[in-house]
N, C-alpha and C positions, 0 to 999 in steps of 0.2 A: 442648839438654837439660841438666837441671841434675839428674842424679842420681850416685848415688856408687856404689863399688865396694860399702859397706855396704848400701846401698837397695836395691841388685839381689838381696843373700844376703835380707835381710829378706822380700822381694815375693817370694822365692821359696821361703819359709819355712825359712830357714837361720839361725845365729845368725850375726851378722858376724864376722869375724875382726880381729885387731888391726892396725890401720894405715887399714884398708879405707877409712874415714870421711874421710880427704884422695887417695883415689884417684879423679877426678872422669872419667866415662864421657862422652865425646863425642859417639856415635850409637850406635845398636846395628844391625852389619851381617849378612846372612846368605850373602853372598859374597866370600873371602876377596881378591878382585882390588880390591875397594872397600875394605877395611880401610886407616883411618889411625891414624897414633898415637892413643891415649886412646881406642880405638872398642872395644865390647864385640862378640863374634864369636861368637853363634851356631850351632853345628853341626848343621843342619839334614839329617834322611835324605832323598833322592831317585831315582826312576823311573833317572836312569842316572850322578849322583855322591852321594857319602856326603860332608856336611862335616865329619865326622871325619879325613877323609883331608887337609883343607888348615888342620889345625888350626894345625901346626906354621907351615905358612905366611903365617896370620894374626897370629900372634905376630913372626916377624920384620918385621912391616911397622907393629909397635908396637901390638899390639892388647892391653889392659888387662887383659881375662880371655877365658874360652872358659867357654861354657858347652856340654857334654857331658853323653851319657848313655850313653855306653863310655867306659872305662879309654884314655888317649891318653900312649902314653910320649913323654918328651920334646919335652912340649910348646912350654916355651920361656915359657909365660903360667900364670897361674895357671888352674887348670880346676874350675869348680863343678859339680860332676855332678849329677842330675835325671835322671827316669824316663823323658821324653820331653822332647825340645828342642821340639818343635811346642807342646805344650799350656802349656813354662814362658815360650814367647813368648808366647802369649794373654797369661799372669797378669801378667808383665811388662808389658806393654799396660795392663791394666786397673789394676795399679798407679800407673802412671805418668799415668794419667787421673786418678786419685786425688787425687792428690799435687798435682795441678794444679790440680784444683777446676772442670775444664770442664763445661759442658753437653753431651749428647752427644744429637744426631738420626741416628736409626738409619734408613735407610733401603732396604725391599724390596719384592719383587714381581714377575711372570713379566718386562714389559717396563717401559722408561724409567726402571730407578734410576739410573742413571748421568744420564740428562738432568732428571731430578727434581733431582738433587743440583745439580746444576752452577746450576738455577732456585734452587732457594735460596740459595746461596753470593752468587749477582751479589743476589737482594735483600735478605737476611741481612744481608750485609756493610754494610747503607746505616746498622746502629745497632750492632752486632757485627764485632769482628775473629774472623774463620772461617776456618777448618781445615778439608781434607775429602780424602780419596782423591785419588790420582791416577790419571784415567781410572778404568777399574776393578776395582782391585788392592782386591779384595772380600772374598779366602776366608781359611782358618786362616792364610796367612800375610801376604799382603796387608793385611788388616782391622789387625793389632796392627803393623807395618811403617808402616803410615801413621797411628797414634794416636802411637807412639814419635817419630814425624818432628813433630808437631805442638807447636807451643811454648805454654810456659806461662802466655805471656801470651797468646794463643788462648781468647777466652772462649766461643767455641760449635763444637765439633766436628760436622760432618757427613758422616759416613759411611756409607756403603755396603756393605749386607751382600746377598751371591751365596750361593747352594745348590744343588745339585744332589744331594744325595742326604736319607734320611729323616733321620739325625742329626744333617747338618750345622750345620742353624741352634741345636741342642744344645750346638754348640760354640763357635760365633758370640757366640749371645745375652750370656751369662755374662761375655763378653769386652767389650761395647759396652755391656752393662746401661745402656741409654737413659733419658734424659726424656722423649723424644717420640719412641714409634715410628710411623712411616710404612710404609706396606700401600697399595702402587700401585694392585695390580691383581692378579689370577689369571688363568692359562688355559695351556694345554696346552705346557709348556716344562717341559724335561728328566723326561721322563716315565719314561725310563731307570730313573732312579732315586727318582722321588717316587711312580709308578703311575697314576694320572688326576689331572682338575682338582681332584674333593674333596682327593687326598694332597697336591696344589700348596697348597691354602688351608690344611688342617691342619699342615705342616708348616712356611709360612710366621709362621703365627699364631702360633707356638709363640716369636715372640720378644716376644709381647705378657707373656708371663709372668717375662721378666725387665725389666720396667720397675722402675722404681725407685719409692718412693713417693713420691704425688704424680704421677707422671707421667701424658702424655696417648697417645692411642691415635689416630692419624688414619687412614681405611682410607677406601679404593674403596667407594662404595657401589652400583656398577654391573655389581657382580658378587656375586650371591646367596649362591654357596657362600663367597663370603670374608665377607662379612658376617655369614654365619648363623656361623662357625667364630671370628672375629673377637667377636662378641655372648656367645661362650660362657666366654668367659676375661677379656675387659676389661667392666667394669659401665658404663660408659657410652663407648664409644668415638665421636669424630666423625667425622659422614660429608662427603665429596664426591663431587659428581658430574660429569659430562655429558651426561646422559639427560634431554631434559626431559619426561621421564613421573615421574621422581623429583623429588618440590615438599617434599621433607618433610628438607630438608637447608640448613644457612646459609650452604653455601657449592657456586657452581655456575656452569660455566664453557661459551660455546657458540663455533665455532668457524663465524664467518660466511663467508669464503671469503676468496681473494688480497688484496693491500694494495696491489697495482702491482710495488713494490719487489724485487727479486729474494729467495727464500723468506719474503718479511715473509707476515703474514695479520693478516686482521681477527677480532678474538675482542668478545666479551660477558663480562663476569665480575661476579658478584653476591656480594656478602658482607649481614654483618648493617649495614654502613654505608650498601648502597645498592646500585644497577645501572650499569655505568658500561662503555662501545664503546674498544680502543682497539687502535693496529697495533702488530705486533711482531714481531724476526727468526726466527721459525718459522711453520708453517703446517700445519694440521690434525686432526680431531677428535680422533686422540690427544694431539694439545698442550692440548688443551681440558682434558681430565682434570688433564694435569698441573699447567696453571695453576691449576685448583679446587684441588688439593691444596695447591699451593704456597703459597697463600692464605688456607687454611684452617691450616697451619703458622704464616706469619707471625699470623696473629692472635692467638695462642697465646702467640706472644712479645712481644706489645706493637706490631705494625707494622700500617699499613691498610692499605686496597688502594692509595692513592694511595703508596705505598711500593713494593707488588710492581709497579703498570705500571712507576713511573721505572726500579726493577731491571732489570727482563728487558727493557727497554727497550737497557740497556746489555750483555745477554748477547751471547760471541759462539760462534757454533753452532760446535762440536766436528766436526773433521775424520771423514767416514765415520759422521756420525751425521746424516742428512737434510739434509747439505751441497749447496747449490745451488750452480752456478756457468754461466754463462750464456758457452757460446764460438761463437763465428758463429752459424751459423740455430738451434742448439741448445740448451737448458737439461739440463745434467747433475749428476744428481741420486745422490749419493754416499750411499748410509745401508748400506754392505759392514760395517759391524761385527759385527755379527752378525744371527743370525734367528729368530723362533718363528713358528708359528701366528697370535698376537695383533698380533704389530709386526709382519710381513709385508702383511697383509690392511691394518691401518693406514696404510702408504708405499704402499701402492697407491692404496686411495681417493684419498688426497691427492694423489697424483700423478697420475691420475686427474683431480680436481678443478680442479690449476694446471693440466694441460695446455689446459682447455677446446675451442676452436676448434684448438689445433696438434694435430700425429701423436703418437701417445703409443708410446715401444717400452721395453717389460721386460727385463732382464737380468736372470735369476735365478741361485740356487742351491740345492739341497738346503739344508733343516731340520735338523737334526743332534739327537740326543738325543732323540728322539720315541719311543723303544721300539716297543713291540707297535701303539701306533697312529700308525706312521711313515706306510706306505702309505696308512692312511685319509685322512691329515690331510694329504698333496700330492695326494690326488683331490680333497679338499676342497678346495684353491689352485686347484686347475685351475675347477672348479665357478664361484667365486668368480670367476676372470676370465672366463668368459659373458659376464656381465652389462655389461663395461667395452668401451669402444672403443678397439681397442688394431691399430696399424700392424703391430706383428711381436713376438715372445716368443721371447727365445733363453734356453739356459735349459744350466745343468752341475751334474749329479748323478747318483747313481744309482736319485732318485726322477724322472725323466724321464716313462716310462713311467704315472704313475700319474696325473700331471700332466697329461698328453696323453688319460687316458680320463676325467678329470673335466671337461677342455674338450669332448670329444663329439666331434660334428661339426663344431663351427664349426674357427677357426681354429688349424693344426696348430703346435705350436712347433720350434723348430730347435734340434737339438742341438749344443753346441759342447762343445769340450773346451780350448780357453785361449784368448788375446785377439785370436791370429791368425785361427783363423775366423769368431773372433766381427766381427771389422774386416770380413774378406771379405763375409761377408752383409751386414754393415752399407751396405758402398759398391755393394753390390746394390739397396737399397729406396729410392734416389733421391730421400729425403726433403725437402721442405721446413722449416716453420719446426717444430720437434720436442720433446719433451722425453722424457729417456730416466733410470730409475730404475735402478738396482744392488742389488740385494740377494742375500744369502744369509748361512749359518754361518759363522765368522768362518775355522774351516777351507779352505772353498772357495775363501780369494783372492778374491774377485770386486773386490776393490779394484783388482787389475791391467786389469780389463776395464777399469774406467770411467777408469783412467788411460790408457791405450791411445786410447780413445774420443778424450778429450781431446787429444793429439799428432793424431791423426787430423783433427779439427777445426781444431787449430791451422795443421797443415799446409795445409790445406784453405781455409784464411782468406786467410797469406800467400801462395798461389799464384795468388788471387784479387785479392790485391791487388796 
């Protein structure tokens, strides 16, 4: 970071004070245990600390200034006061974008921003050095925490923007004011606070209003309400798909089945250069969408498809996001990060699909944020695995019950409540060759099951051998 003491009064709309202009800011932290010398600090309010309170201890540990929005005696640094420390971290943010001269791809939607991103960055990077989140550090403080972390020389930022409430992306936008916003997808995630799919699309679209001029609009075209909500605000936005009943888009990705290789799959992907088959380390129809989209981004910048396969050619699949790993008669399938409605039903099919001839078993979790239509939408889960051939469903929430009357009659699931009776039933079902998926809200832990699973497996190898 190459900003100064005076750049920060400036972007904050202060006049600088004298000196300021050879005061050179290091990082800008919002936890006082990370502050080094030359680092600007912060004072961020929170759920159960106030950074007001470790102002004083930012400054002994060499911190340049503090930025506040209470009165902080003895501080020890200089203190620039402001209305709110959350909102003068955004402006900070978007200053420091500024100043830099980056590109910035904003990207959102119910599921796979975080694996969207990470697809462009591995093909992005083959003509651009790129910037983008870590993991998904998305919301008011996240989003301007990783623009500030981003260097100068960084000519195309990729970011990721999270919402869960109606103003949030009001707050967001402003801050990433994109060249190219990306619109994944919609559907029924954090209903809490958005209210149904329509308030999911309107609410996400609303960051197509801060693009910049010139910029482009790339959106899901496989979802109606985001399109029609999407068509209402950008005058020509571009679509992708993976539906092929949709023929009326340049870019469109199909998802053939397994590649051999542990999570590789065989995809189809079509741009305006042509139709072109190739394998790659993910697998299934929700990676389809993604790759149309990713594709239809890189074109935008200059890159073809024979750019995006080499890319994600080289991607490597994000720990707890559809991580495969193959121990004894087993294939264990990690995607505990979190859950909705949308990407639930998606890790299923797919796993689903890889299991073919083997036992296929579920480990779920409760949904989280679903509101008023919590209970609809685990009857609907249950509903949904009907149709699948499935060895056994273990399953921890307090949507159990809803889940169990959307399955019927067919097969009952088991209720566990952590990794110990989830193992117990497991060495009950005497499985042979198997494949077993993990999911739920990122609150549930379900990572511990499939860790668990895993020792279990492993033990079970060496004992054998």
């Amino acid at each position: 970071m190459k900003l100064t003491l005076a750049d920060v009064q400036r972007c904050l709309g202060n006049a600088a004070d004298e000196g300021q202009e050879s005061v050179a800011i290091r990082a800008v932290r919002t936890d006082s245990r990370a502050v080094e010398p030359g680092d600007l600090f912060i004072c961020l309010p929170g759920e159960h600390f106030d950074g007001h309170e470790f102002a004083a201890q930012a400054a002994k540990k060499g911190a340049a200034a503090v930025i506040a929005s209470r009165l902080i005696d003895d501080a020890g640094a200089p203190v620039i006061m402001v209305q709110d420390t959350v909102a003068a971290l955004g402006r900070l943010a978007a200053c420091w974008r500024d100043i830099c001269g980056a590109r910035l791809i904003a990207v959102t939607g119910t599921a796979g921003k975080t694996t969207v991103k990470e697809m462009l960055s591995a093909v992005l990077s083959r003509k651009f050095t790129v910037a983008k989140n870590y993991r998904n550090l998305n919301n008011q403080i996240g989003l301007p925490l990783s623009m500030l972390r981003a260097d100068a020389g960084q000519e195309l930022w990729i970011m990721e923007l999270g919402i869960s409430h109606k103003r949030d992306m009001e707050e967001l936008a402003p801050i990433a004011s994109p060249d190219l916003a990306v619109i994944t997808n919609v559907g029924p995630g954090h209903l809490e606070g958005l209210g149904d799919v329509e308030g999911v699309a309107r609410a996400k679209t609303a960051l197509l209003r801060y693009l910049r001029q010139g910029g482009s609009a790339i959106i899901g075209r496989d979802y109606p309400a985001l399109w029609a909500a999407a068509c209402e605000i950008a005058p020509a936005p571009i679509g992708f798909s993976a539906d092929p009943a949709i023929t009326d888009t340049d870019f469109a990705a199909a998802f053939l089945g397994g590649a051999g290789s542990e999570g590789w799959g065989r995809f189809r992907l079509r741009t305006p250069e042509g139709e072109s088959e190739f394998d790659a380390p993910f697998a299934g129809d929700h990676y389809a969408a993604n790759l149309a989209c990713v594709a239809a981004v890189a074109h935008q910048l200059g890159l073809g498809r024979d750019d995006v396969v080499a890319g994600l050619k080289t991607l490597v699949p994000d720990r707890q996001r559809f991580c495969c790993r193959t121990v004894g008669y087993c294939t264990v399938i990690d995607d505990t990060y979190n859950a909705n409605p949308l990407s639930m039903a998606g890790s299923i099919r797919t796993a689903a699909s890889m299991a073919g001839d083997r036992e296929l078993v579920l480990v779920l979790g409760d949904m989280r944020e679903l509101g008023a239509e919590a209970a609809m939408r685990h009857e609907e889960l249950g509903r949904l695995l009907r149709g699948i051939e499935l060895k056994a469903i273990f399953y921890k929430g307090d949507h159990f019950a809803d889940v169990a009357r959307g399955l019927g009659d067919g097969m009952k699931p088991v209720k566990v409540t952590g990794p110990d009776d989830f193992i117990a039933g497991w060495r009950e079902l005497s499985l042979g060759r198997s494949v077993a998926l993990f999911k739920g809200s990122r609150s549930l832990g379900m990572e511990a099951f499939a860790g668990a699973l895993c020792r279990e497996l492993e033990q079970h190898a060496g004992e054998e051998a």
